[in-house]
KEKEKOL-593087 format. One record per atom (N, C-alpha, C): chain; atom name; x, y, z; residue in three letters. Coordinates in nm, 4 decimals, decimal comma. Last residue first. Layout:
REM residues N
[A; CA; [X; Y; Z]; ALA];
...
REM end
This chain:
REM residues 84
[A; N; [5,1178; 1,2835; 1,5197]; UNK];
[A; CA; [5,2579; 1,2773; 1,5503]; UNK];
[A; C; [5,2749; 1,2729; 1,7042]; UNK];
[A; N; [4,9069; 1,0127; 1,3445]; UNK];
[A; CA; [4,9306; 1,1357; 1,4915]; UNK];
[A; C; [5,0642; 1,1349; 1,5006]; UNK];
[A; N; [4,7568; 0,9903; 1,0542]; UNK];
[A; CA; [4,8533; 0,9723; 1,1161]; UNK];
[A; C; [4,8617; 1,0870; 1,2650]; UNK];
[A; N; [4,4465; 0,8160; 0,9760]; UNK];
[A; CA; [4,4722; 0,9492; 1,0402]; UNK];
[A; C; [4,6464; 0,9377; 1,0846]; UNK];
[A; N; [4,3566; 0,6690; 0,6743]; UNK];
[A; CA; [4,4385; 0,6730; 0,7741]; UNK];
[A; C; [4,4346; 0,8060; 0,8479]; UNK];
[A; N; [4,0337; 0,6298; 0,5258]; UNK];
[A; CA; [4,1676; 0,7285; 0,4867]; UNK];
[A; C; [4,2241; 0,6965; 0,6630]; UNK];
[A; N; [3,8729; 0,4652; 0,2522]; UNK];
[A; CA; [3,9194; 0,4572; 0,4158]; UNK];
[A; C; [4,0384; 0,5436; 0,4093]; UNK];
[A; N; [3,6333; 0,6041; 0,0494]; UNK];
[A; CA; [3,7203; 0,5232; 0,0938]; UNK];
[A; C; [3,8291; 0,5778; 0,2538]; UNK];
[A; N; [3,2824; 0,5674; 0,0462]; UNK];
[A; CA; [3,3644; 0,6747; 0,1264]; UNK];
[A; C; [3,4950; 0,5836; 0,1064]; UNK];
[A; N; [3,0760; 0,4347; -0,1843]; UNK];
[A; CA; [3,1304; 0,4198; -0,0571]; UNK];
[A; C; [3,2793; 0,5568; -0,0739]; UNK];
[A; N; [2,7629; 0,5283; -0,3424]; UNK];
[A; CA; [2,9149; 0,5321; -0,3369]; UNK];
[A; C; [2,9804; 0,5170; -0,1931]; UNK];
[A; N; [2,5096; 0,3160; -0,3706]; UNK];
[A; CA; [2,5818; 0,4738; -0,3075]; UNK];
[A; C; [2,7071; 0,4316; -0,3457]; UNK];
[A; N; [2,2532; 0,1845; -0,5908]; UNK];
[A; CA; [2,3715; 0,2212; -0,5584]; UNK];
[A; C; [2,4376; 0,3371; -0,4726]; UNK];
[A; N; [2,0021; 0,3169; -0,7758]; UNK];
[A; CA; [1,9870; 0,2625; -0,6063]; UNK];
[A; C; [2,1427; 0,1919; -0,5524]; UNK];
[A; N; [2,0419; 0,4654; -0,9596]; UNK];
[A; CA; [2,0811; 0,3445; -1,0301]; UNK];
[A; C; [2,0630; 0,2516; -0,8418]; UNK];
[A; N; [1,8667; 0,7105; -0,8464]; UNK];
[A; CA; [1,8212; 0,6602; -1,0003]; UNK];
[A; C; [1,8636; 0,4855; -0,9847]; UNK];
[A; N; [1,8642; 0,7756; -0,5272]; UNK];
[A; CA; [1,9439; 0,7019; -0,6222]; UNK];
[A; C; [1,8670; 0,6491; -0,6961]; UNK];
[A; N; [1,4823; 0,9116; -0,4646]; UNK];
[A; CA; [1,6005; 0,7810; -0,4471]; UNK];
[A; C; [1,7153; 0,8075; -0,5772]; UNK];
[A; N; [1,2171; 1,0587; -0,3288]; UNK];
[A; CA; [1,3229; 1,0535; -0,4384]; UNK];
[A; C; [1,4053; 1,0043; -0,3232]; UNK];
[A; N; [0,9462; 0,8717; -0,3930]; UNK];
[A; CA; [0,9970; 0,9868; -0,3428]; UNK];
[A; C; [1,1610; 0,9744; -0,4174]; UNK];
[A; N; [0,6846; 0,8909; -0,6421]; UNK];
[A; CA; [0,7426; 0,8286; -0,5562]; UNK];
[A; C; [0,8821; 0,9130; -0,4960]; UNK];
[A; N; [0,2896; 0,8532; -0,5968]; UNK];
[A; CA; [0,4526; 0,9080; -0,6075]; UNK];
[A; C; [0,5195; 0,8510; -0,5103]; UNK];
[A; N; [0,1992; 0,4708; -0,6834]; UNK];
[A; CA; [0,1900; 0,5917; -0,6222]; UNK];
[A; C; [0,2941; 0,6820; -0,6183]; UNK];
[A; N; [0,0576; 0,5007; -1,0346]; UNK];
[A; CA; [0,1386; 0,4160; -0,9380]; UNK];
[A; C; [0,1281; 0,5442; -0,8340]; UNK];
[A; N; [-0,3142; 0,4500; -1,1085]; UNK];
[A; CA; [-0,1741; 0,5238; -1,1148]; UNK];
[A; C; [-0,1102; 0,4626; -1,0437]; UNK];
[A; N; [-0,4910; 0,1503; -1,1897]; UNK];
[A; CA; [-0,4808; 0,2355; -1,0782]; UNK];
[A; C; [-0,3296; 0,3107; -1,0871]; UNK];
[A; N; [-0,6871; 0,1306; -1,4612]; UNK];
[A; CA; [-0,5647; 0,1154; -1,3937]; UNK];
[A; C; [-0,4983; 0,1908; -1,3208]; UNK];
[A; N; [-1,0599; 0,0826; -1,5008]; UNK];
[A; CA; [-0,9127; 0,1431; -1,5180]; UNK];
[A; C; [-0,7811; 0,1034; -1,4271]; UNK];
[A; N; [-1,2078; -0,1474; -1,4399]; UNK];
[A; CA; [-1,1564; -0,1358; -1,5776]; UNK];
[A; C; [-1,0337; -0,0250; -1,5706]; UNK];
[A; N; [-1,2261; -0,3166; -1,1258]; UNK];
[A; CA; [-1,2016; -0,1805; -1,1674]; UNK];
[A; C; [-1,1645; -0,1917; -1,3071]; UNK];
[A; N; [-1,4644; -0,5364; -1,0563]; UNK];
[A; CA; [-1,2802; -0,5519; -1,0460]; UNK];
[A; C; [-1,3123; -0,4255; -1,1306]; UNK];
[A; N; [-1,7749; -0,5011; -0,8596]; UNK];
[A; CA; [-1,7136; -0,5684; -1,0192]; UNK];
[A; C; [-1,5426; -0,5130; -1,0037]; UNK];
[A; N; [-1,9768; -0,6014; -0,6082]; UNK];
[A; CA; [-1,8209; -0,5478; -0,6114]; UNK];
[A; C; [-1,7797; -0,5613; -0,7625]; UNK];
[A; N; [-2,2205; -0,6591; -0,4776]; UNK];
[A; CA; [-2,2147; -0,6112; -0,5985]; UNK];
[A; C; [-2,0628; -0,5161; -0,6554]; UNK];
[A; N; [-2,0927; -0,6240; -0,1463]; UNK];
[A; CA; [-2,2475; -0,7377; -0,2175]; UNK];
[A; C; [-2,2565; -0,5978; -0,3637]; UNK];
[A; N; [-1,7729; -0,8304; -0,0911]; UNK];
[A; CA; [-1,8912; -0,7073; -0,0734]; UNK];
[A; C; [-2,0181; -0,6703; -0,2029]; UNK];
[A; N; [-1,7575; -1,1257; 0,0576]; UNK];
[A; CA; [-1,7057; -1,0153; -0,0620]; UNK];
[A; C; [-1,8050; -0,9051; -0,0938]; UNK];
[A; N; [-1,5567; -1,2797; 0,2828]; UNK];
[A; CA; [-1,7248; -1,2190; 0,2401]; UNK];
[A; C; [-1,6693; -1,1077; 0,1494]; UNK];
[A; N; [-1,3334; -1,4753; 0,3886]; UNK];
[A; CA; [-1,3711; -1,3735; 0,2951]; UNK];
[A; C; [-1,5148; -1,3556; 0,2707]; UNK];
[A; N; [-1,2332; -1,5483; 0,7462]; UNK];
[A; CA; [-1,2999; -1,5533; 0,6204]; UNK];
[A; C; [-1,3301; -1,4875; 0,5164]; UNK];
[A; N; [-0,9143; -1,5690; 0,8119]; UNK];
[A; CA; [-1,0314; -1,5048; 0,8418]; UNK];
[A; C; [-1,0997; -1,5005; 0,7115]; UNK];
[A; N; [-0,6552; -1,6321; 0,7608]; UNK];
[A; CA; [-0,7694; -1,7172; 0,8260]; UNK];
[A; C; [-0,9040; -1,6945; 0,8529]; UNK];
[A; N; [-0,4547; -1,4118; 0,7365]; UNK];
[A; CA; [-0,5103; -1,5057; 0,5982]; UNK];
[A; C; [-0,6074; -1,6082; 0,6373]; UNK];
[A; N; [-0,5598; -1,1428; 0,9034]; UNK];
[A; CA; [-0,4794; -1,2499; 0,8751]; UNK];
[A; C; [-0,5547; -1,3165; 0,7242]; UNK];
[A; N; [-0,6339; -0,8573; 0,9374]; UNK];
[A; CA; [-0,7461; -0,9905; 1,0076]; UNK];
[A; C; [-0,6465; -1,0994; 0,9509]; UNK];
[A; N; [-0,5031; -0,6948; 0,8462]; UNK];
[A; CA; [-0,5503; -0,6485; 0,9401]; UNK];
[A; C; [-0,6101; -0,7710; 1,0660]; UNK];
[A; N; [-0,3658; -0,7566; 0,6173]; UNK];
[A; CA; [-0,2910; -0,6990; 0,6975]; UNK];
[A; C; [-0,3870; -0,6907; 0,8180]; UNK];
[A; N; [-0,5929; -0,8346; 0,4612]; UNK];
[A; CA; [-0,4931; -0,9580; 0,5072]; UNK];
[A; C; [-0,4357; -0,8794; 0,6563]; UNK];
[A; N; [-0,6956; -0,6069; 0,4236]; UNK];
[A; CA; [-0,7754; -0,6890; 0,4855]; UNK];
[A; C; [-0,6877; -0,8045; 0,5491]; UNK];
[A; N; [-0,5102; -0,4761; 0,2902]; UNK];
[A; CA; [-0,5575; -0,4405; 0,4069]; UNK];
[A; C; [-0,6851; -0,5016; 0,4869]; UNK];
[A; N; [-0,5316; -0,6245; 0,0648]; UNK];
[A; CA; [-0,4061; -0,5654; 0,1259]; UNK];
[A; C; [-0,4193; -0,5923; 0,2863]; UNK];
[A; N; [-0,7678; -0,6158; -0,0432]; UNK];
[A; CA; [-0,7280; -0,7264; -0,0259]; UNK];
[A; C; [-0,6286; -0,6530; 0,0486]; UNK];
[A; N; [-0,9714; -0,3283; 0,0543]; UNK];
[A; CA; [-0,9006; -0,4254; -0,0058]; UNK];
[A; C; [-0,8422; -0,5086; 0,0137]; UNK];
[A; N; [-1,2731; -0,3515; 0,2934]; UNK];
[A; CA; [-1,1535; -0,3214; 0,2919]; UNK];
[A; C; [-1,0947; -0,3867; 0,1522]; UNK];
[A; N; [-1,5461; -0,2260; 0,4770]; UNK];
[A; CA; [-1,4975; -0,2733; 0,3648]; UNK];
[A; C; [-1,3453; -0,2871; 0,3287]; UNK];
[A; N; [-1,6853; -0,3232; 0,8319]; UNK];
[A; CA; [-1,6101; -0,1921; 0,7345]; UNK];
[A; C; [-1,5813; -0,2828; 0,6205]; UNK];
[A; N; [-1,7095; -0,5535; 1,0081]; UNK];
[A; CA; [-1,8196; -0,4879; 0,9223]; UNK];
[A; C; [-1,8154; -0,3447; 0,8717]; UNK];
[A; N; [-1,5244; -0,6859; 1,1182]; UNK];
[A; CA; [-1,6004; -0,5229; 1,1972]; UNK];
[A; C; [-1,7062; -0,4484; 1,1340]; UNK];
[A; N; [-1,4792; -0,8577; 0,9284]; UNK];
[A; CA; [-1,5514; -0,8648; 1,0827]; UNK];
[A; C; [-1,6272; -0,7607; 1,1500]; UNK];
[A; N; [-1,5150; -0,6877; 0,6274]; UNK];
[A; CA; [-1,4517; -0,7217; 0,7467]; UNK];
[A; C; [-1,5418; -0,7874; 0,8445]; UNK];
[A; N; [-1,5645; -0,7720; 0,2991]; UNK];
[A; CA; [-1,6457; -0,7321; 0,4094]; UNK];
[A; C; [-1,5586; -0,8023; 0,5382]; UNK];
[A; N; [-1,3698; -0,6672; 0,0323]; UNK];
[A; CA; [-1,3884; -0,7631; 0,1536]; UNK];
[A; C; [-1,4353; -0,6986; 0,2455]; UNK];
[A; N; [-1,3230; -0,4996; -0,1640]; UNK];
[A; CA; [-1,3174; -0,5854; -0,2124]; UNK];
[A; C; [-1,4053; -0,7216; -0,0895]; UNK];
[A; N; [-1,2431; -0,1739; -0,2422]; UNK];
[A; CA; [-1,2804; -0,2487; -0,1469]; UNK];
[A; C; [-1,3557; -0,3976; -0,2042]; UNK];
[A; N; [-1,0006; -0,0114; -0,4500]; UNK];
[A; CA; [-1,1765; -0,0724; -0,4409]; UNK];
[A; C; [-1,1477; -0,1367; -0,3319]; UNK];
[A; N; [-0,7705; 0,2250; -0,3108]; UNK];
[A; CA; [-0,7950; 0,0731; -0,3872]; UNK];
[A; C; [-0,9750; 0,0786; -0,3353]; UNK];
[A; N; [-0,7009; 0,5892; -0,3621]; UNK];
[A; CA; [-0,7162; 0,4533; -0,2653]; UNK];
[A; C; [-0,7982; 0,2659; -0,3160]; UNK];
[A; N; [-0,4372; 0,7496; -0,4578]; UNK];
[A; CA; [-0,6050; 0,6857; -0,4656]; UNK];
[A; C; [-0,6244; 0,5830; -0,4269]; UNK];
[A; N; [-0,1831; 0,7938; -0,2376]; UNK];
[A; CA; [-0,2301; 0,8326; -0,4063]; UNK];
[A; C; [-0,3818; 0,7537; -0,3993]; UNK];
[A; N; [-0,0659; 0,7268; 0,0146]; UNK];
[A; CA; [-0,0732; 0,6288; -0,0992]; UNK];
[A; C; [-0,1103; 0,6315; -0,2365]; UNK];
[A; N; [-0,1153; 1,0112; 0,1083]; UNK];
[A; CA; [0,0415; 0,9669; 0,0894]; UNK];
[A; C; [0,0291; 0,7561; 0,0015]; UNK];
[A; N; [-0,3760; 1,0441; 0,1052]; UNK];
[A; CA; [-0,2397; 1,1618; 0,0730]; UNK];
[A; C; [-0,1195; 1,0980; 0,0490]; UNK];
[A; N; [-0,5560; 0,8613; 0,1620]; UNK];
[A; CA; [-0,5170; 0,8803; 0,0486]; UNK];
[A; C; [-0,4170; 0,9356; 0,0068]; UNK];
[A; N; [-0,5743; 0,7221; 0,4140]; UNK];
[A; CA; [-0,4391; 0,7610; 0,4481]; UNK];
[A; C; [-0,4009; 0,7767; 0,2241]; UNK];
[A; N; [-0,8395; 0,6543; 0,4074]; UNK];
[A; CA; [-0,7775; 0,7576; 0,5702]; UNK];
[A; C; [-0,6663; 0,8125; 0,5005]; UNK];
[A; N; [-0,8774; 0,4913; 0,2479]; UNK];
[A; CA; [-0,9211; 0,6417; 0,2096]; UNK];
[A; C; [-0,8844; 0,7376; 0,3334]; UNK];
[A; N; [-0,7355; 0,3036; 0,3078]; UNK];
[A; CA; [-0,6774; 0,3670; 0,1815]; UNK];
[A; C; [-0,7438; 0,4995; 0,1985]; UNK];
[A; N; [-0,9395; 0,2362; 0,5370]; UNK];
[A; CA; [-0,7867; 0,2606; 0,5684]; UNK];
[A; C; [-0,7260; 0,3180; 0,3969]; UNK];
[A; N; [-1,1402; 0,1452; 0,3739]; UNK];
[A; CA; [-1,1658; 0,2526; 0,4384]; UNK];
[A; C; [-1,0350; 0,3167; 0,4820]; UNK];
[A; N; [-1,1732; 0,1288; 0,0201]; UNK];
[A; CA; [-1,1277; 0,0405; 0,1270]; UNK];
[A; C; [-1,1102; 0,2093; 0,2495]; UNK];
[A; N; [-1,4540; 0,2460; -0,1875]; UNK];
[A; CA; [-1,3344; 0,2385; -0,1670]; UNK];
[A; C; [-1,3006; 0,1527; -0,0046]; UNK];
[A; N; [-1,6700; 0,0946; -0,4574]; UNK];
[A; CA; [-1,6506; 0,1304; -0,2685]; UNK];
[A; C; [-1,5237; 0,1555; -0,2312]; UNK];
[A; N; [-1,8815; 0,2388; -0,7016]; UNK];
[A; CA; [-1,7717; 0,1817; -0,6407]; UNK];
[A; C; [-1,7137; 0,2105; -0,4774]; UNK];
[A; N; [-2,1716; 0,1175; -0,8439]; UNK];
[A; CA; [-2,1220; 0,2035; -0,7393]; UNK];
[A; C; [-1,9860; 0,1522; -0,6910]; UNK];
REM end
């Protein structure tokens, strides 16, 4: 049975499919590594959720929006104003 992370599955629309859940929170929700760090720090203990196996397929990337291909802009060059 696979578990998804609960914050991936709030916010599937705009991250694309949401990651296995991996870590039993404090609050006792499931979460991926991501969003487990992000939420409870790197001090908080790991409990790993009871029959979790690592996913055989490979998770799509997520879309992505649109950017400069070469991520370069062109700069504006400096033009003088003369006043008479």
């Amino acid at each position: 049975m696979v578990t998804y992370c609960t914050v991936c599955e709030r916010q599937a629309e705009s991250l694309g499919q949401p990651s296995h859940a991996r870590w039993v929170g404090p609050d006792g929700n499931v979460y991926c590594s991501i969003h487990f760090t992000q939420r409870f720090g790197h001090g908080e203990k790991l409990v790993r959720v009871e029959g979790y196996e690592a996913p055989t397929e490979i998770k799509p990337p997520a879309p992505k929006e649109d950017k400069p291909k070469n991520g370069r802009r062109r700069r504006r060059k400096k033009t003088e104003t003369v006043e008479a």
